[in-house]
N, C-alpha and C positions, 0 to 999 in steps of 0.2 A: 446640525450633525456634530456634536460633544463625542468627545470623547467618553466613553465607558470605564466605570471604577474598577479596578482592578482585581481588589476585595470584594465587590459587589456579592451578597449572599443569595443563594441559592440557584445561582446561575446553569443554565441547563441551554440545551439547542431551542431554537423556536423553531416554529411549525414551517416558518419558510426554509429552514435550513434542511427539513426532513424532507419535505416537497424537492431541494435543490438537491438532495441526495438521491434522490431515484429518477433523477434524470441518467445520474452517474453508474445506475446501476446496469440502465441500457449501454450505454458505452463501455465497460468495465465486461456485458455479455459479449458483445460483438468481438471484442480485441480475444476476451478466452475462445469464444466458439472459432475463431480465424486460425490461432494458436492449436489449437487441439485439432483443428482439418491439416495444419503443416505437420503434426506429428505422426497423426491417419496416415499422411503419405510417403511417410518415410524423409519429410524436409525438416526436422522439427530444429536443427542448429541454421538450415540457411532461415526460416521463418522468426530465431530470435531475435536478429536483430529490430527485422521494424516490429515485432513485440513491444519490446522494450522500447525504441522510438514513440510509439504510438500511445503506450502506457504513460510515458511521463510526460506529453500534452495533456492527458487526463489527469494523472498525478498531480501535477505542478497548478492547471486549474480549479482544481477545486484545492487544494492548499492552501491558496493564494484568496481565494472567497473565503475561507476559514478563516484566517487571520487576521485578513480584515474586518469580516462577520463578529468578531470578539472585541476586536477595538470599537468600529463603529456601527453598531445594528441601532439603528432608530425603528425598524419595521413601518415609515411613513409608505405614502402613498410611491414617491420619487425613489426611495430606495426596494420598494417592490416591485416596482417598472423595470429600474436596472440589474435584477437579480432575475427578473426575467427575459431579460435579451441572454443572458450567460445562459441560462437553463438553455433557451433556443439552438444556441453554437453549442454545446456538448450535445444532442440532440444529430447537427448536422455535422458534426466528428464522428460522431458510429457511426452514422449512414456511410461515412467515405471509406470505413476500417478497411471491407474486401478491397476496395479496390489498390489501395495500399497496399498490401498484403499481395493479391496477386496479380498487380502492374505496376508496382511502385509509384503507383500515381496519389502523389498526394494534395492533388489541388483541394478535395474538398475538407479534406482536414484540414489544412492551412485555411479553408474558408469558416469553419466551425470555429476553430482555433483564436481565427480573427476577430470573431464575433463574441467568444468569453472575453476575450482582453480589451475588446474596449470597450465593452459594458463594466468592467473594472477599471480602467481607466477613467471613466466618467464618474464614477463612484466618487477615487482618491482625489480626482478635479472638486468635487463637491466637499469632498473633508475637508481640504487647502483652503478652500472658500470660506468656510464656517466653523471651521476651527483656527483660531491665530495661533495657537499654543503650538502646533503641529504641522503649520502650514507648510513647510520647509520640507519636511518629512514626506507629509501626502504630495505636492508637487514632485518631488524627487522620483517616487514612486510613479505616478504619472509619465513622466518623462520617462524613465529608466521602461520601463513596459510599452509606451509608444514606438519608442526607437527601435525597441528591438521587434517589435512586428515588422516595421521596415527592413529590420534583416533576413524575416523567416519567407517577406514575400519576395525578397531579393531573389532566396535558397529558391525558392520554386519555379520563378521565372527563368532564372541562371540553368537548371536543370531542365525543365520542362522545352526551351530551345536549345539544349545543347552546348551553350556557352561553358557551362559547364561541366565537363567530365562528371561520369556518374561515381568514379571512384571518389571523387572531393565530395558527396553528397555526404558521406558519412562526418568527416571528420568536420565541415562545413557543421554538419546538427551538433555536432560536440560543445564547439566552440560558443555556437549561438545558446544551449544546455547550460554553459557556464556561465553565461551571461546574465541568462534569468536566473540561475541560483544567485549571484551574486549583486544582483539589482535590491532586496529585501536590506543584508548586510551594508550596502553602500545609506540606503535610503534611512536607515534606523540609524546613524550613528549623526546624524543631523537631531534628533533624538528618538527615541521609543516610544513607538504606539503602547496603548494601553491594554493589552491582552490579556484575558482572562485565564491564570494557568487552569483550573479546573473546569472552563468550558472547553477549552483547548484538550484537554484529555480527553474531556467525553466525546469532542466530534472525532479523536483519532479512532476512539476504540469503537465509534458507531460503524467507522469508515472500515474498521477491521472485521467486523462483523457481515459488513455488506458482502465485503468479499469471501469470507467463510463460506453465507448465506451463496452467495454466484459458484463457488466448489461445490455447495450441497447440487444447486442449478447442474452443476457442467453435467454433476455424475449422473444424475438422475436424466440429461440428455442418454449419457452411455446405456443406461438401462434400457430407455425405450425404446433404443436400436437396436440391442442386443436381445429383447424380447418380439423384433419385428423379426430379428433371422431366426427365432428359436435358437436361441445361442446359449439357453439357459445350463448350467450346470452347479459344480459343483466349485468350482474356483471365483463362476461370477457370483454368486451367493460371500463366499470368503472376501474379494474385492469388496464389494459393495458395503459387509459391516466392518472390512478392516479398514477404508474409505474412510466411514462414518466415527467411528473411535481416533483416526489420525487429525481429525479435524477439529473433536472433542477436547483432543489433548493439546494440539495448539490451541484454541482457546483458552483453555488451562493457563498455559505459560503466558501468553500475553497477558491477564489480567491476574497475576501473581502479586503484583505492587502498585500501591499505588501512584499514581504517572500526576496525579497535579501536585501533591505531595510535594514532592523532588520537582517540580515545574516551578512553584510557588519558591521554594527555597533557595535554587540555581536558574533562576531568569536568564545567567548569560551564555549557557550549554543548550538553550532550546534549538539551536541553526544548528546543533551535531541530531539531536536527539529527532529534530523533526524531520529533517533531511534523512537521516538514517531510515526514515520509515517507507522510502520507495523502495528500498532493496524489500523489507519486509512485504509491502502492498503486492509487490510487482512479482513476490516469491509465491504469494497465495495465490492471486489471480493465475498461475501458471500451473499451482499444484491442481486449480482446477481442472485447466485442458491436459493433463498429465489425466488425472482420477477420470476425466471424460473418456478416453482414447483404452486405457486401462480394461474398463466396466464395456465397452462396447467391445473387446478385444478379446475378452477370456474368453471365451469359446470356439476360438477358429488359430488353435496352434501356432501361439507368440510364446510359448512357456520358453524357450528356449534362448530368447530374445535378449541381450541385457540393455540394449537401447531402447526398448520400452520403459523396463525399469529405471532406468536414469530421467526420464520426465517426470516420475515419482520423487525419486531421492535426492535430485540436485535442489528442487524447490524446498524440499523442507528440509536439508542441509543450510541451505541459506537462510533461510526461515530461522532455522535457531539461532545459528552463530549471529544472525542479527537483531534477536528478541535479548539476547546476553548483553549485544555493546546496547543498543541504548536503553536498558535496564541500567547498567551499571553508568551509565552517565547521568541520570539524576536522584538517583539512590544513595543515602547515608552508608546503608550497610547491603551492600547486595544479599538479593535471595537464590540466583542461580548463579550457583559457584562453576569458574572458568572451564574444573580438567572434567568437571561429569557434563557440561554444555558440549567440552569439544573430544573428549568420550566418543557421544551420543551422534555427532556429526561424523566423527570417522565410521563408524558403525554403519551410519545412517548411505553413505557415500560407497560403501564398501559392498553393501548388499549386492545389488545388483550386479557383481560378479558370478554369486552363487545363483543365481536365476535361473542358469540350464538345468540346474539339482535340483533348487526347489522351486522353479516354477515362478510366474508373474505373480499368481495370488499367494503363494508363499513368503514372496520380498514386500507385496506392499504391505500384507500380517508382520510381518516381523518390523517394518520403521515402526507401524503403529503400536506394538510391543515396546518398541526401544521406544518412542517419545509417551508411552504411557508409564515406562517406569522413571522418564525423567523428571515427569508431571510427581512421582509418588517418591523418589528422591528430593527434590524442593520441598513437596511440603514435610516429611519427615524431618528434613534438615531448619528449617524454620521453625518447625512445633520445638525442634529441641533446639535451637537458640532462643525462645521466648521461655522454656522453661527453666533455661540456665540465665536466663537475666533476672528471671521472676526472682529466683533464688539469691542472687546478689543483690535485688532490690532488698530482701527480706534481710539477708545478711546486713547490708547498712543501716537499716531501719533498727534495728536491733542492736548494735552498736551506740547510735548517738542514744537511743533510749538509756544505754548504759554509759 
């Protein structure tokens, strides 16, 4: 197990990595469908939190395979063995979601949970081993990930008898959150794994795709319940293609610039840039159970509501303002400029006051208006900064000819 060239050409995901992604995609359903039943019932702020809890054992797991997957994929026999015990524990983490969700019991995620990390642990044991160059680093790694499973079974037993206040459950996951962000950081400065910026791109934007694809999922759940109560009208029709256009258009914006680009050139901004992208993961998977809740709702008199529309407008509020910062963190020259990003966010965040006037399918029409004309802003604004460079190329060129 060598380290991987950096530059290596034409580097793409392998087929284990596509196989390791739709384990993710069952996990990624379970935390939305959970998500969108707390909004159903009128809990959708007490249900955020372990949302988000929940999300970023998933988040931070397959991440964590990602970066290692770029440094060291040998695809042997031993490292496809181990890349299938982690598929197994993301697997038995959605089975646990409901009960998480609604008994705060989280043994079997912490059992799932258990089960990615030390199938990645045995991984980075294997790189230390067979790599000298790095051995320092993968043992680091190793360790720093070991230890803290002994914290997270600490957190479960601690609570699960009591010893623990359920109030310190929170702050208790924070803590051990920072830990694992911060184990990567400690373990790279012993030195740098070798990671590929432009396969590193393409497993973000697969990964961003999944989750698009899990919002098309949610909403299409909302349909088939809202065609089981005949709920059909003339707003769930509006929901449904303003849905499908809001989703379009975030697509849009995310693949605006190129991210290995700016990866390849700023190697020491990747810890903002990749980290930054749970607020983004964690903002789609939500817009899902929002468009889910939505599409099954229009036809039984929520028009009135603005807190339906707030499961809409907060996710892709956050959404942008987070598609802006890590654009602009590995970007020479940004393409979406700040006041029409945070415009389109006030906009975006403001709607859902006018909800009782215009209605639930009236506010989710109108984000996907607003993020369809910011999609049509960018590129105008890009077409005409390439045509005003084109022209200062030409101008120079014509100069030294003279």
């Amino acid at each position: 197990m060598s380290a991987r060239a950096i530059d290596e050409p034409h580097r793409v995901s392998s087929q284990l990595e596509l196989l390791f992604d739709l384990t993710f995609v069952v996990a990624v359903a379970a935390v939305t469908a959970q998500f969108a039943h707390d909004i159903a019932g009128g809990h959708g702020l007490a249900g955020l939190v372990p949302f988000l809890q929940v999300f970023f054992a998933i988040w931070w797991a397959w991440m964590n395979f990602t970066w290692f997957a770029s440094s060291y994929d040998t695809d042997d026999v031993a490292y496809r063995l181990l890349t299938m015990v982690q598929m197994a524990g993301v697997l038995v983490l959605a089975a646990g979601v409901p009960a998480a969700a609604s008994h705060s019991a989280y043994g079997v995620i912490t059992l799932g949970y258990l089960v990615m990390r030390v199938g990645l642990v045995a991984q980075w044991l294997r790189a230390g081993l067979e790599d000298p160059a790095r051995r320092r680093t993968a043992f680091r790694y190793a360790g720093g990930i070991a230890f803290l499973q002994l914290g997270w079974l600490s957190r479960l037993v601690l609570v699960e008898t009591g010893v623990l206040p359920a109030s310190f459950g929170l702050p208790f996951f924070v803590c051990l959150a920072a830990l694992e962000l911060a184990v990567p950081w400690w373990a790279e400065r012993a030195r740098a794994t070798n990671w590929h910026p432009y396969h590193i791109a393409e497993r973000y934007g697969l990964f961003t795709i999944i989750l698009l694809g899990e919002s098309v999922l949610a909403a299409s759940r909302g349909v088939g319940r809202a065609l089981e109560a005949d709920a059909v009208g003339g707003p769930f029709v509006v929901i449904a293609v303003a849905g499908l256009i809001l989703l379009f258009a975030l697509w849009w914006l995310y693949f605006l610039g190129p991210a290995g680009d700016g990866l390849s050139d700023r190697r020491h901004r990747s810890y903002l840039w990749g980290y930054g992208h749970y607020g983004i993961f964690a903002a789609l998977a939500a817009l899902g159970a929002g468009l889910e809740v939505t599409v099954e709702k229009s036809g039984h008199g929520v028009a009135a509501s603005p807190a339906l529309g707030y499961a809409v407008a907060v996710p892709v509020g956050v959404c942008l303002a987070l598609l802006w910062a890590v654009h602009v963190i590995v970007v020479a020259e940004p393409i979406m400029y700040p006041a029409a990003v945070l415009g389109c966010v006030v906009i975006v965040l403001s709607l859902p006051l006018a909800t009782p006037w215009i209605g639930v399918a009236g506010m989710v029409a109108a984000i996907a208006a607003v993020c369809v004309l910011l999609v049509a802003v960018t590129i105008w604004t890009a077409a005409a900064g390439s045509r005003t460079g084109a022209r200062r190329h030409d101008h120079v060129t014509d100069d030294e000819l003279t």
